[in-house]
C-alpha positions as a printed Julia matrix, in Angstrom:
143×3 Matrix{Float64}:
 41.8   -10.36  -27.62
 39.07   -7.58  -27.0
 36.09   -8.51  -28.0
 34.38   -5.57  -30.04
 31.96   -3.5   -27.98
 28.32   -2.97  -29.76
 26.56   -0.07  -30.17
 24.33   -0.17  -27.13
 27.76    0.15  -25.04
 29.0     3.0   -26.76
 25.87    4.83  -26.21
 23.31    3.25  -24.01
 20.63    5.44  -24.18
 20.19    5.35  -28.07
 17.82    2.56  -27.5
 15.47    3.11  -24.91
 13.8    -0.18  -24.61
 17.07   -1.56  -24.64
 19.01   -0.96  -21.11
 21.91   -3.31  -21.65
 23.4    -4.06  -18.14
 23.34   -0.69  -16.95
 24.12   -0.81  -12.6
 23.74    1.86  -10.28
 26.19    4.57  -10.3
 28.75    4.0    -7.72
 27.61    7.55   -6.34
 24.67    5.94   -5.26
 25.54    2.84   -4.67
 25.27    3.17   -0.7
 21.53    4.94   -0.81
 20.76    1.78   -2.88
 21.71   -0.35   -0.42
 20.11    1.54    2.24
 16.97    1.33    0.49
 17.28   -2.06   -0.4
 17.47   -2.94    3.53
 14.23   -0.99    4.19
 12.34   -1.97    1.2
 13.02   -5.48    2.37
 11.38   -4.93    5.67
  8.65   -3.94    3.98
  7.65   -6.46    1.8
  8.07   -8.54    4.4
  5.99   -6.93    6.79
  3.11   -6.66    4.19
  3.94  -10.13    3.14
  4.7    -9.69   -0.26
  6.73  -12.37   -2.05
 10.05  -10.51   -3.42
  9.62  -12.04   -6.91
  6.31   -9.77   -6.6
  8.68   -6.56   -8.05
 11.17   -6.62   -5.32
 14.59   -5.11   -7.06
 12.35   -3.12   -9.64
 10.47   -1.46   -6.2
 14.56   -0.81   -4.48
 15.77    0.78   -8.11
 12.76    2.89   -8.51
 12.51    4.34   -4.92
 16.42    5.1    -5.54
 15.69    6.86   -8.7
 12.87    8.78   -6.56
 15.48    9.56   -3.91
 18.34   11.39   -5.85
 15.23   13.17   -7.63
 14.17   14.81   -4.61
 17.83   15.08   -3.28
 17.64   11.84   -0.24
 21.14   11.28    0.43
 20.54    8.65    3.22
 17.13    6.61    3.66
 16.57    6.48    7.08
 12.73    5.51    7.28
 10.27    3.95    4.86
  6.99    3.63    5.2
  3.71    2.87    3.21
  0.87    5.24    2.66
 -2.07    5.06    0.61
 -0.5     3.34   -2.39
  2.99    5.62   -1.93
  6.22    4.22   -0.74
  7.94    7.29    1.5
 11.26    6.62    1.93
 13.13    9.71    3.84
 15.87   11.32    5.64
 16.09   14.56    8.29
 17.76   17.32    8.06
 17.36   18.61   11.13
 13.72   19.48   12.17
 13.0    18.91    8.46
 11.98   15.55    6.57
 13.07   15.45    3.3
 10.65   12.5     1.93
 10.68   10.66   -1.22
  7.28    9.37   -2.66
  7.16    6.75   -5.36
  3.69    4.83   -6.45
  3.95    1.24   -5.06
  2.54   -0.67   -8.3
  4.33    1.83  -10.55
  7.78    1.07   -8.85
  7.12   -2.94   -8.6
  6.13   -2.46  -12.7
  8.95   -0.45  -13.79
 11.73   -2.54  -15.19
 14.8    -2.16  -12.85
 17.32   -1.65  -15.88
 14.93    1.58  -16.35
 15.47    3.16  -13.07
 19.48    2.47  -13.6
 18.97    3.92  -16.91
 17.24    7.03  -15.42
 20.11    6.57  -12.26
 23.11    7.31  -15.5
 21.05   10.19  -16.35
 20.67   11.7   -13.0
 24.31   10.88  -12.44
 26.11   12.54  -15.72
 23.73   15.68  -14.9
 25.39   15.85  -11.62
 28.63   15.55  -12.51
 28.31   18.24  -15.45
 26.83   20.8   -12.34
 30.16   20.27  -10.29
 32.27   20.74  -13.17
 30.63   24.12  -14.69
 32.06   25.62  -11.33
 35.33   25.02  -12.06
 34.96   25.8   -15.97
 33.24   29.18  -15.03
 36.16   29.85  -12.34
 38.6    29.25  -14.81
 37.2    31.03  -17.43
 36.96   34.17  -15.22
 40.58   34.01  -13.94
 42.12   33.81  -17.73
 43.51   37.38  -18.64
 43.86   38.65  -22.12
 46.89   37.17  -23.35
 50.34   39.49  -24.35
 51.37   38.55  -27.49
């Protein structure tokens, strides 16, 4: 038997203080872990206890990375109160910068939350391409 699905699965986001057991898109999953492995260093460096915000700090400085288009996070650092957590392209750092006690304070089910978001608006930009291209290919039809 299939147990009936509530309302918060069908649509998630109709309750926003209620996040369900939202995860991080699997388009991001690998930046996630990424900065998961650097955020780690971190708080251990500055000897913060992990309980201290620890996976609410990794999901929020993903959410801060797709914002400002990260794909990989090859450094993090820690800069008067900002987590930076980049990448280069090049001779260019793109850099990420989320406030450290905002990102240990906001729930981690949040950031996923925000994570869906950022994902379905993604996907909708790669498939108005193809909509558009199709649409301009149709003909008028001979009937």
């Amino acid at each position: 038997q299939v147990a009936p699905t509530s309302p918060t699965q069908s649509r998630p986001f109709s309750n926003p203080d209620d996040y369900g057991s939202l995860e991080v898109p699997a388009r991001y999953a690998a930046l996630h872990g990424q900065v998961h492995e650097h955020i780690s260093r971190l708080y251990t460096e500055k000897g913060i206890a992990w309980s201290n915000g620890g996976d609410n700090t990794v999901a929020k400085c993903t959410t801060g990375c797709v914002e400002k288009n990260v794909t990989e996070a090859q450094f993090a650092s820690v800069e008067n109160g900002k987590i930076n957590i980049g990448q280069r392209d090049g001779v260019v750092w793109n850099v990420a910068s989320v406030d450290a006690v905002q990102a240990a304070r906001t729930p981690q089910q949040e950031s996923f939350a925000q994570l869906a978001a950022l994902d379905q608006q993604q996907s909708q930009k790669l498939e108005n391409p193809v909509q558009t291209q199709t649409q301009t290919h149709k003909g008028p039809s001979m009937g």
